[in-house]
N, C-alpha and C positions, 0 to 999 in steps of 0.2 A: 641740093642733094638730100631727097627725104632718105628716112631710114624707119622702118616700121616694124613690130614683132607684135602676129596675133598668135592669140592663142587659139584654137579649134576647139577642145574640151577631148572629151574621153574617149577613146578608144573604146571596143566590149571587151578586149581582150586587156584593159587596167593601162594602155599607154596615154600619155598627153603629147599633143602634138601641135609645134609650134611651126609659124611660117615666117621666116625673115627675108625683108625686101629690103635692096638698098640699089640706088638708078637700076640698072639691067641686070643684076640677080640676085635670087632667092633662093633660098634652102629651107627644108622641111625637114625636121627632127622630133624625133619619137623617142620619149622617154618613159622610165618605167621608175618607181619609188619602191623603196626597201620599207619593211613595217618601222625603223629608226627613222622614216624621213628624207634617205637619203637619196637622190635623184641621180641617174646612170642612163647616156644617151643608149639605145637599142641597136639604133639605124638612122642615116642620116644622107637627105640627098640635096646635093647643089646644081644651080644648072643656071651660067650667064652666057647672055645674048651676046654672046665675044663681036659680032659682025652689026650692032645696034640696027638690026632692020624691024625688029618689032615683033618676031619670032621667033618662039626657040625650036631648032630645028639643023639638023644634022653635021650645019657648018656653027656650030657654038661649042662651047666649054661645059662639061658634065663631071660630077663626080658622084660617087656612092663611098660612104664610109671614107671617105677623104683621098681615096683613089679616084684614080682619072680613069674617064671611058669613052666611051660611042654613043651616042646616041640609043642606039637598040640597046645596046647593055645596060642603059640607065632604065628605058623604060620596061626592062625585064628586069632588072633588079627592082623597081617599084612593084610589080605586080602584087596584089594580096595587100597592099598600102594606100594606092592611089591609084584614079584613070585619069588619064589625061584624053580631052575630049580633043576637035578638031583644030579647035583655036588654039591649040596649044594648055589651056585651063587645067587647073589641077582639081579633083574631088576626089577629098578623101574618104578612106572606105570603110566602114566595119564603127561608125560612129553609134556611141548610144544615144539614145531617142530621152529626152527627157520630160516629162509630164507633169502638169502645174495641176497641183491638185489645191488650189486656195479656193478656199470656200463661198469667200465673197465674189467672186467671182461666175457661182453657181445661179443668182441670183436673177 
């Protein structure tokens, strides 16, 4: 039974965004820090493969913000956060771009 938490990095809009897998599901969660440091989830989506076929998809378990929904609701409640491609795949949206400016490396 893995269990894994990546981190994705920055939002442009100042969130971090984490992905937690454990056998058949995961949640994505976007948080936002106060200038104290303190850490306050935004928005939060969960969504397991309830029927283990190897997709997630409309006969599975979804939740947003810790309510339960539909399938379409979840993936209208992600809009502006993430797409989800055919495979099911999640990419998330609105990521900054970060640029290695090391000198040595100009060379």
């Amino acid at each position: 039974m893995e269990e894994t938490l990546k981190c994705y990095g920055v939002c442009k809009n100042g969130e971090i965004v984490y992905k937690y897998t454990k056998e058949n599901k995961e949640s994505y969660s976007f948080y936002k820090f106060e200038f104290s440091g303190n850490a306050f989830k935004t928005i939060a989506f969960y969504r397991n493969d309830s029927n283990g076929n190897g997709v997630y998809d409309e006969n599975d378990e979804y939740e947003c913000n810790e309510t339960i929904c539909t399938f379409e609701e979840w993936t209208s409640s992600a809009e502006g956060y993430f797409s989800i491609d055919k495979n099911g795949d999640v990419q998330i949206l609105h990521m900054m771009e970060w640029k290695d400016y090391n000198e040595s490396k100009k060379r």
